[in-house]
Structure formats: C-alpha cells, structure tokens
C-alpha positions in Angstrom: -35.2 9.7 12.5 -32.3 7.2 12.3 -28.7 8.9 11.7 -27.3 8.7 8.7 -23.7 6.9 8.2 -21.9 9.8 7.5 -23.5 11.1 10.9 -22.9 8.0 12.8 -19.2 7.9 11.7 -18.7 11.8 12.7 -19.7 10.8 16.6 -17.8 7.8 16.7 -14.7 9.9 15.2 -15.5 12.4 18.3 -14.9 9.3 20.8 -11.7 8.0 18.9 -10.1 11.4 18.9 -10.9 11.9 22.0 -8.9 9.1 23.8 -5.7 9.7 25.3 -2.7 9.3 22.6 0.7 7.6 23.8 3.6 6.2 22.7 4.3 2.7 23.0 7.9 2.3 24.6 8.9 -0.6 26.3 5.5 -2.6 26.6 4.1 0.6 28.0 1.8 4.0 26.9 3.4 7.1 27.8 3.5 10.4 27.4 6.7 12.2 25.3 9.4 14.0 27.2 8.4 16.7 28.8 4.6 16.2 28.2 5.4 17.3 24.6 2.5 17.1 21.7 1.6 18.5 18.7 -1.5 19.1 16.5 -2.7 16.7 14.3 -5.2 18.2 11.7 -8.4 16.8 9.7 -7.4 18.2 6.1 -11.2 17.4 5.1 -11.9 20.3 8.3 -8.5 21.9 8.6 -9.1 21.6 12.6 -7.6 19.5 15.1 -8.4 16.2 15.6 -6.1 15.2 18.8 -2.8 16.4 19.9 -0.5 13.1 20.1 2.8 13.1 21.8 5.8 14.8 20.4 8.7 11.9 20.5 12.2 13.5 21.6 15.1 12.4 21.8 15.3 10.9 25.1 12.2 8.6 24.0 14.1 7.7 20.9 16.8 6.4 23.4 14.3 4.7 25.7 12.7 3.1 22.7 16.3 1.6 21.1 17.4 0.6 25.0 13.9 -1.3 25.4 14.5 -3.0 22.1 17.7 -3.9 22.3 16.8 -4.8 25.7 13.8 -7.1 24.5 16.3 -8.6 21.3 18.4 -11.8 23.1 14.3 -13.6 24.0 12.9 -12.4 20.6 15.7 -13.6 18.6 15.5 -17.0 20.3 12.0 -17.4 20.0 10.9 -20.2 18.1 9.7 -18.7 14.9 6.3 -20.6 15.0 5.6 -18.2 18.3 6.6 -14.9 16.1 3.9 -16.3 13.8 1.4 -17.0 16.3 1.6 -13.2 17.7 1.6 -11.7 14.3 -1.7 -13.8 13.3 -3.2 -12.5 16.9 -2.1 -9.4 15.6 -4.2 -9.9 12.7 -7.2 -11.1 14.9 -7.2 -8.0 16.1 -7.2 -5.6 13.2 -10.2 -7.6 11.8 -11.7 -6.4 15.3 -11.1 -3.1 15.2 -10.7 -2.7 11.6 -13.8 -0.1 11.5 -12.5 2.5 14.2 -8.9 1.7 12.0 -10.1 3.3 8.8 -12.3 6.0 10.5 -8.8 7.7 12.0 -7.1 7.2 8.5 -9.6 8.9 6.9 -10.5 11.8 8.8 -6.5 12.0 9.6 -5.8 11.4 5.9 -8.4 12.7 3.9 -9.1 9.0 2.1 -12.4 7.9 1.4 -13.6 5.2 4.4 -13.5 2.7 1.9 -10.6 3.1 0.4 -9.1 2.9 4.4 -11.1 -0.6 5.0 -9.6 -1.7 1.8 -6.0 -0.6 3.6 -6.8 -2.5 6.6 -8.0 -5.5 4.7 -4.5 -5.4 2.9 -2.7 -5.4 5.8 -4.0 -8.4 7.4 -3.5 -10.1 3.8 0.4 -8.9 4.0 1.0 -10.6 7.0 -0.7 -13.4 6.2 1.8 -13.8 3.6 4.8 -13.2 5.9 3.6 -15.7 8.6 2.7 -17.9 5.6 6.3 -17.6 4.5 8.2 -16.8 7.1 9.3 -21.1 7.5 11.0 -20.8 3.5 13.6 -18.6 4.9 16.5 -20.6 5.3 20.4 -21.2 5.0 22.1 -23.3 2.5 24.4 -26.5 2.1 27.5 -26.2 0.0 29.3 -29.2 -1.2 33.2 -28.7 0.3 36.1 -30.3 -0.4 37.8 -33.2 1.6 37.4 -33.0 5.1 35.0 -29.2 4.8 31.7 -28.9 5.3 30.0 -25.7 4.5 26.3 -24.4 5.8 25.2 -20.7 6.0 22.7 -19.4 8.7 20.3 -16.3 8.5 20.4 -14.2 11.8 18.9 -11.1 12.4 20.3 -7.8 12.9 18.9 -6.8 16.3 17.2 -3.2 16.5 15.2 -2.2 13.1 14.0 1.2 12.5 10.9 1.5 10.1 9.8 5.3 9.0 6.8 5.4 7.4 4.6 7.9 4.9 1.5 9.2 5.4 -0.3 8.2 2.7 -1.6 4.7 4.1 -1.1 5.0 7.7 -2.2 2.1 9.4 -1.6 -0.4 6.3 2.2 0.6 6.2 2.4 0.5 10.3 1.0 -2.7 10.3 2.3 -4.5 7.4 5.7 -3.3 7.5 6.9 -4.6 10.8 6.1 -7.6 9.7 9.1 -9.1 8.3 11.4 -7.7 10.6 9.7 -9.1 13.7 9.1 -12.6 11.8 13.0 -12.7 11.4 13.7 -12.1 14.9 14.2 -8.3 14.8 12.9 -5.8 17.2 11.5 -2.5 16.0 11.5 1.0 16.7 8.3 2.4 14.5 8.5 5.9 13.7 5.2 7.1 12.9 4.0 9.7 9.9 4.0 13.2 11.6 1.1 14.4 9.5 -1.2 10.7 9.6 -0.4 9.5 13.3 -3.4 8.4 14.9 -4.0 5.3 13.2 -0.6 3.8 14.1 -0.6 5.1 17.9 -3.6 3.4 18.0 -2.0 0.0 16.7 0.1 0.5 19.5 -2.5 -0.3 22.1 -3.2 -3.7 20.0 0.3 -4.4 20.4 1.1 -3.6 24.2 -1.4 -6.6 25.0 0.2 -8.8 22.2 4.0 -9.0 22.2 6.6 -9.2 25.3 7.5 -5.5 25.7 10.0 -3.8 23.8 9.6 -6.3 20.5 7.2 -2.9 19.3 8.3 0.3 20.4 6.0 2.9 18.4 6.9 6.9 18.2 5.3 10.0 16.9 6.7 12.8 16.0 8.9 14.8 13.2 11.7 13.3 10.5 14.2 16.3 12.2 13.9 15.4 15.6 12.3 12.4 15.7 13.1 10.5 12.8 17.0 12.0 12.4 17.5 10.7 16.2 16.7 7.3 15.3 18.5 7.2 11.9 21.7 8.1 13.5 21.4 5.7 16.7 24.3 3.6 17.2 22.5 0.5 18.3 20.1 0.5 15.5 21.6 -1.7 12.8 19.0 -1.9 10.2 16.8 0.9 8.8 14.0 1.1 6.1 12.0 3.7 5.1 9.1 4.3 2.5 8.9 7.9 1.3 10.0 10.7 -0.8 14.1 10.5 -2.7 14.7 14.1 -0.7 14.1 11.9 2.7 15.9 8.9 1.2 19.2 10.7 0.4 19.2 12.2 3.7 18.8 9.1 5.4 21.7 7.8 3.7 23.9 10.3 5.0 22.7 10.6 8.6 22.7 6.4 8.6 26.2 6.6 6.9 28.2 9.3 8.7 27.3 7.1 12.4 28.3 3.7 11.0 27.5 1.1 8.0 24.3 0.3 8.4 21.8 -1.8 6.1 19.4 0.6 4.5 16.3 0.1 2.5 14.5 2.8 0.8 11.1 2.6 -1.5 10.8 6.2 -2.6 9.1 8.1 -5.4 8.1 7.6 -8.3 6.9 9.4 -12.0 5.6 6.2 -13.8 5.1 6.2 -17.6 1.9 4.3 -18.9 2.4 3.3 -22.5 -0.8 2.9 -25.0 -0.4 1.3 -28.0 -2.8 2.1 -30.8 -4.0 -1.5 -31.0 -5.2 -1.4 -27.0 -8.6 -2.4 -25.9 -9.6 1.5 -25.1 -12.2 1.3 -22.8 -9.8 -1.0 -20.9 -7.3 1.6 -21.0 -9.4 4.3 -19.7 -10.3 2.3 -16.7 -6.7 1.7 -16.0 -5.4 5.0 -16.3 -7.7 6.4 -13.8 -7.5 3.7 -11.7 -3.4 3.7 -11.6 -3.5 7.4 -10.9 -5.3 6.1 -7.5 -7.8 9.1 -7.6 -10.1 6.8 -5.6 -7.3 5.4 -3.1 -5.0 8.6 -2.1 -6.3 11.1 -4.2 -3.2 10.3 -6.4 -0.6 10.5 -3.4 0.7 7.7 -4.3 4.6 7.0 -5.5 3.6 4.0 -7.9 0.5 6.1 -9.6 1.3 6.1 -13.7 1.5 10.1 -14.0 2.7 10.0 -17.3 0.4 8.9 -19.5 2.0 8.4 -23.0 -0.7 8.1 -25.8 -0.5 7.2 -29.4 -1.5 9.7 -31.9 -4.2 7.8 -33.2 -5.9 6.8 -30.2 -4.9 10.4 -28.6 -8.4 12.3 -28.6 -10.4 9.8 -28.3 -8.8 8.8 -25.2 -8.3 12.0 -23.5 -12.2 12.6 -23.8 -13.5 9.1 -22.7 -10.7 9.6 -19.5 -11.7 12.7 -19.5 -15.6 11.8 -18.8 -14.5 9.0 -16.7 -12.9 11.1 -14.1 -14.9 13.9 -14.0 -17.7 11.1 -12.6 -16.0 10.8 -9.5 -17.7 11.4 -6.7 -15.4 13.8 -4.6 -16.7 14.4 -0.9 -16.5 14.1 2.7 -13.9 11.1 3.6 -16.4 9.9 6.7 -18.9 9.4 4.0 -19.4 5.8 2.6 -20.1 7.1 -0.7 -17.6 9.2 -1.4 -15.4 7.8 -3.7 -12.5 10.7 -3.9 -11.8 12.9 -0.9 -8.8 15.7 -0.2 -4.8 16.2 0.1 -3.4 15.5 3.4 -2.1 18.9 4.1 -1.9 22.3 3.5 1.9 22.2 2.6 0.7 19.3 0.0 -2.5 21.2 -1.1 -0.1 24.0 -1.9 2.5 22.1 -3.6 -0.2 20.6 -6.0 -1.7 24.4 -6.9 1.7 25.3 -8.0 2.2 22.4 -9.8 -1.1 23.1 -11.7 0.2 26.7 -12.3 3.4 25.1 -13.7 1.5 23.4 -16.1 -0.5 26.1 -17.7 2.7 28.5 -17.5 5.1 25.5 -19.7 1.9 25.7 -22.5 0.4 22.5 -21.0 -3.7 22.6 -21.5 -5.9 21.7 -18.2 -9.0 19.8 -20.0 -10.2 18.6 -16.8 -9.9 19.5 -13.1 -7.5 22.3 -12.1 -8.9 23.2 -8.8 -11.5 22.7 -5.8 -14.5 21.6 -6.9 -17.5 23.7 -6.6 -19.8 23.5 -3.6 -20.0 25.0 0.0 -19.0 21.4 1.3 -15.7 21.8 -0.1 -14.7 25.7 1.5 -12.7 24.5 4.3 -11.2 21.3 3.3 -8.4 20.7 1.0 -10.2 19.2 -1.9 -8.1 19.1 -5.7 -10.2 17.9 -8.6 -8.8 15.0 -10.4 -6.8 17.4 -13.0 -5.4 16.5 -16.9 -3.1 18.2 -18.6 -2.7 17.4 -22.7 0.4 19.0 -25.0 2.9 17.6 -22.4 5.9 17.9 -23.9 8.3 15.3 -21.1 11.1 18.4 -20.1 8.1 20.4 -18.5 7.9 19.8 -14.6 4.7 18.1 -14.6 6.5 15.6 -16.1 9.7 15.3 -14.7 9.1 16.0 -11.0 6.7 13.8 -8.5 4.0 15.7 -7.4 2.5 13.5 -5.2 -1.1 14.4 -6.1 -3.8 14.4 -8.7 -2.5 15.5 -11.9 -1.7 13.6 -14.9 0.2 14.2 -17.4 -0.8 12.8 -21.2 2.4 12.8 -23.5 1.4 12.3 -27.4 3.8 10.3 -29.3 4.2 8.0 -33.1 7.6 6.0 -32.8 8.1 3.5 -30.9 11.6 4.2 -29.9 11.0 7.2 -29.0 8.2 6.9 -26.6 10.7 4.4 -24.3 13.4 6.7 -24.2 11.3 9.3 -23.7 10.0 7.0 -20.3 13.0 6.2 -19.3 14.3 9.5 -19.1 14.1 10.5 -15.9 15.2 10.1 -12.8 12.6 7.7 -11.1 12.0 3.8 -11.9 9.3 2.4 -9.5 6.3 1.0 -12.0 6.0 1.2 -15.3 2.8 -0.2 -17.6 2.1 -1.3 -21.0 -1.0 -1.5 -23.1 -1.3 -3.7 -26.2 -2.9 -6.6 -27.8 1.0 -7.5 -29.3 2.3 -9.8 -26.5 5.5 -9.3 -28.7 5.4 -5.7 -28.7 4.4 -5.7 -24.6 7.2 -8.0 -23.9 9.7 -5.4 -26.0 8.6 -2.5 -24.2 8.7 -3.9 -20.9 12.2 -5.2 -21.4 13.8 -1.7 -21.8 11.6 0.5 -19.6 13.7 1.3 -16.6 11.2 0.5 -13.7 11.0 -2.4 -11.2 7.5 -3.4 -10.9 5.6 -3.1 -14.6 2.0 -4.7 -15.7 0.9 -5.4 -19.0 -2.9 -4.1 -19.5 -3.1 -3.2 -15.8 -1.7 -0.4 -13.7 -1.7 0.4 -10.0 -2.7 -3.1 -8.2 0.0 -5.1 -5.9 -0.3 -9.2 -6.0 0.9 -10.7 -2.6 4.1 -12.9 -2.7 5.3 -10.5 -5.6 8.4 -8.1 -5.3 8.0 -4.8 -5.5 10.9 -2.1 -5.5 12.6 0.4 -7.8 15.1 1.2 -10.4 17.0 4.5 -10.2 16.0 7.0 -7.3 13.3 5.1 -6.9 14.6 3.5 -4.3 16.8 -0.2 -3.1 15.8 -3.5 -2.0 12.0 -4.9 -2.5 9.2 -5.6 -0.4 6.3 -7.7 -0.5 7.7 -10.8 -1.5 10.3 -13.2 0.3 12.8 -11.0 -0.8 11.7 -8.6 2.3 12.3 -11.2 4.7 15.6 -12.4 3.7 16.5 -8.5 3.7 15.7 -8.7 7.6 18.2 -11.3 8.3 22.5 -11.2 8.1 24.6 -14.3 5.9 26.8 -16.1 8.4 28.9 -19.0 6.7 29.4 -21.9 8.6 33.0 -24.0 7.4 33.3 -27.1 9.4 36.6 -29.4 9.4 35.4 -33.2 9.8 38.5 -34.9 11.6 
C-alpha cells in the first residue's frame, strides 16, 4: 500500500527536524554562545520539533561586527550583482520550496498550502524588488547662477529586521530584500516561536552572498531582539509585529541614539457592507479577509470588525455563518486541510479568553467558540472559526487585536455613524468597503482612518502597491518602491561651476 501524503509529509518532517540548526553569522553555521538552545514546539502536537540555537548577546555582537565588516564591498557592489544574488536566491526557494512550507506548517500550525502559497509570495516580492531596484534614484535641481544641485541615495550600513511568526519563511525571505538591494547589510532576527523555516534559509544564503551581507539569529525579543535594537552600529531597524513590541522598540532604538525605525504592527480592520452589496460576494470576502484559511486569523490586516447593515444583517450572518462552518479544520501536514491551529499555547490561551470576553460583554457566539470535536484535535491547539453578533464597538472584541479567529459583526443604519464608529480606535492598517455606489465607496474610503483599503475585496496584497498603517498601526510602507527608498539616506550634492 502506497503512503498517503499526509504520511509521506510526517517522515520527511522527521528528516528536516532532525538536521542540525545554526545560526548564520559571518558566512558561517554555528552554534549560540555557550551551546545555548531552546525548544521549538509543533502547536498541531504540542511536542518538540528541534531545539535551535539560543542567540546571546555575544552572537548579536558577532553578527553586527560581521556586517559592518562585510558593508564597504556590499555597498560598492554594482547593484545589477545585488540583483543577480537575490534572483539566485529566488532559484533556490523554488528548489526547496516543498521542505520550506513543511517546517512552516508543522512549526506554525498553517495548512501546507497555505505555506506554498507563502513561499510562492516570497519569490514574487523579490521579483519585484530586483525588478525595481534600478528606479531608485537621486534627483536634479535647477540652481541658481554658477550652483548645480544633485542628491544621491546611500545606504545606511547595518539593518536590523525582526520578524513575526505568522509567515515565517515569507517575511524572512521577502523582507531583506530591499535592504540588501540598496546596499545594506542585515542582521535577521528570527520569530522565537516559528524559527525553523528561516534558520533553514540561512543555509541557502551561506552558499549565495559574500559572508556577513546575511547574518541570521534565533532567539527571544528580551535578549535577543532588545540586544540588537539597542546596538550602536546598527543604524536602521524595522520590525513587523504587535504595537506593545513597536513602542518598546522605539524606546530601546531611541534611548542608544536616533535611529530610522520602521514598524508595521497590528491591526482591528473595520469591513463596511452597504445594503446595496452583491451578498454572496460579501460573504466570500468576509471569510476570506478574516484569513481563516491562511493563519487561522493571526493575521494584523484580517477585517475583524465586520460592520453590517440592518437590512442585510441576518441574512448575512447565516450565509457567513454556513460558509465558515464548511471549513475543513485539520492536521497542517495534510494537503487537504484547509484550516489548522494557533501557534502557541500562550496564543491559544489568549484567544479562549477573548471568547469568554465576548459572551461575558452580552456578545452572542453563533458559530465556533471552541476546539472542534474529534479525537484528532485533543492535543493540538485547534480554535473553530468563531462569530460573535450584538457587538456593540466599546466591548474588547472589538477594540483590542486578538490575533486569532474571532470576528466581530457590528449592526448599524446611518451612514455617519458606522465611519466614526470604524475609525474609533486605535489601529489603522486596512480598512474595506462594500457597495455597488462607486460614489458611496469612494466617500467612505476617504474618511476611514486606515492605510491600505479595498473596495469589494478584503485581505489580498497586489505587488508594487504600498502597504502600511495609520495610527498605531504602524510607520513607513512596504511592498512598493516606497520600501526601497526607506533603505537608503538623502545626501544633497551643491556644486559651484567656476
């Protein structure tokens, strides 16, 4: 009898957790300081997939010193080079895409295909960068008499790039993209609870770039992450994660010197369904921007507010309602599983009292609410795609990012209303609107507080566009040519012509 996928993807998992884990420092793999590891755990098992080094602060130092170190050739190389590594880089995620999404999945909790999809994303992202990295240039300003004025774009030397867990190898990959197109070297520091996926980038890398242009460490945001924050010779710092992490970056970065930092952070989206919406349409997007199928709604952009007209209110909420409760939830080896579990305990906890929070502030669960049913499900840390209706927008479902799979459906009749109602609160990453009124999408778009918004579509990114946040949401944006130039320093030139 031939073994089935799900089996065939559980042995090649035992081969890939199996290998040796390293950091990448300096063109080499090596061990932490000290021989130090820690546990990384399969939230689908709650065992231990590997134990991967524990970065310290004496490899945080070894990292910057190789980087800096590696800077002066890097900066100077000519930036068709840069391009050529990154597309070898490419070359070789196509290669080893497979093994890629197998680690983010059992490491993660994501469904396999939803972790191909991340890998296939990545390679399109830098696409894009190499694609673009030529457009980023300096100007010519007309002078006066004898002056002559040019500006130049330079780069700052030593980036560090923190990353979240929710798509491991995508944001590992993608993200150091622009920084290393621009000239930059980069100090990676790795999710602490999703690290296998980039480690194992790492030994693309070594074979790929002139050491030191990648240095790539696991490990915590205290020790770890803090250390490289607060280094003197790192000059430019971006992270993607929660506003708790972004404000303490800020500080640490700030109270060592003034340094550039980016921040992409959370986010509590409003989705806004006009009465006059193609419903069915509507549905599908709803479900499909809470990115059940993708992260099991660990995602900052998800639309977690969903505001819905009166008149379209029950019928809604039942069709969504069905729609979700057809997702197939189950093993994240398994092709066919289209939803799998939270990526920790810590998270599966903070969701269950979320959920509690709900029911307590007179919100009513129509759907989800818990682990599904089923042996299969006992040990991992599975959370049923969850609803709550009678939202009123002060309760904490709807104020606070949760981070996981519950949505939130606010009911409302005045159209003034339901954007001040969106717009208050804290967060401004996405926003959507639903309507067959291009007037009325165009209105409501122009006064919701958000900085990336669709009109009848939620959750998907478009290549070459920016995206980035209002509010607490976060500063700077990614994913367009904006990201590059956000790599690179202004220098003016002012020439006197004798």
């Amino acid at each position: 009898m031939s073994l089935s996928a799900l089996q065939r993807n559980q042995a090649r998992l035992e081969e890939l957790a199996g290998r040796p884990w390293k950091l990448l420092i300096g063109g080499e793999l090596t061990a932490a300081q000290g021989g130090k590891v820690y546990a990384t755990i399969s939230p689908s098992t709650g065992k231990t997939l590997a134990d991967v080094p524990f970065a310290q602060a004496t490899d945080v130092n070894s990292a910057v010193e190789a980087a800096e170190r590696a800077f002066p050739a890097w900066r100077d190389t000519p930036v068709v080079e840069r391009v050529a590594m990154l597309r070898k880089l490419i070359a070789a995620l196509k290669e080893n895409a497979y093994d890629l999404a197998l680690l983010d999945a059992a490491d993660l909790g994501s469904p396999i295909t939803a972790m191909q999809g991340d890998v296939r994303l990545a390679c399109i992202l830098l696409e894009y960068i190499c694609n673009a990295a030529s457009e980023v240039k300096g100007q010519s300003i007309p002078g006066v008499g004898n002056n002559w004025h040019i500006t130049r774009r330079e780069p700052y030397g030593v980036v560090g790039r923190i990353i979240p867990f929710n798509h491991p190898l995508m944001f590992a990959a993608s993200k150091i993209g622009a920084p290393l197109v621009m000239g930059n070297t980069v100090v990676l520091k790795v999710p602490d609870q999703t690290p296998l996926s980039p480690l194992y980038l790492g030994t693309l890398i070594k074979d790929i770039f002139p050491p030191g242009v990648i240095n790539i460490l696991s490990g915590d945001g205290q020790t770890t992450g803090d250390t490289l924050v607060r280094h003197p010779r790192v000059k430019r710092i971006a992270l993607t994660g929660s506003v708790e992490t972004g404000q303490l970056i800020q500080r640490s970065a700030a109270e060592v010197m003034i340094k550039h930092v980016s921040l992409e952070l959370g986010g509590k989206n409003p989705m806004i369904v006009f009465p006059d919406a193609d419903i069915d349409k509507a549905v599908e997007g709803a479900a499909t921007g809470m990115n059940f199928h993708w992260s099991q709604g660990q995602s900052c952009g998800s639309t977690t507010r969903l505001f819905l007209h009166k008149d379209i209110h029950d019928e809604f909420v039942e069709k969504l309602k069905q729609r979700v409760e057809r997702i197939r939830i189950g093993n994240p080896l398994d092709p066919e599983t289209e939803m799998g579990c939270v990526v920790s305990k810590a998270q599966y906890d903070k969701v269950h009292l979320y959920i509690g929070l709900g029911k307590e502030q007179g919100a009513q669960c129509v759907t989800g609410g818990g682990k599904p049913d089923g042996d299969q499900f006992a040990e991992g840390l599975y959370v049923r795609p969850t609803i709550f209706t009678g939202v009123s927008n002060d309760y904490r479902i709807a104020q606070e990012e949760i981070f996981g799979p519950i949505l939130s459906v606010l009911k409302w009749d005045d159209e003034e209303d339901v954007i001040r109602s969106a717009n208050r609160i804290e967060y401004g990453l996405t926003a959507a609107v639903w309507t067959r009124d291009i007037n009325k999408a165009f209105k409501a778009i122009n006064r919701l507080e958000a900085g990336f918004t669709w009109i009848n579509g939620s959750s998907t990114h478009f290549v070459g566009v920016p995206f980035g946040g209002y509010k607490n949401s976060g500063v700077d944006n990614e994913e367009g040519i904006e990201e590059l130039y956000s790599y690179t320093q202004l220098k003016a030139v002012n020439i006197v012509i004798a």
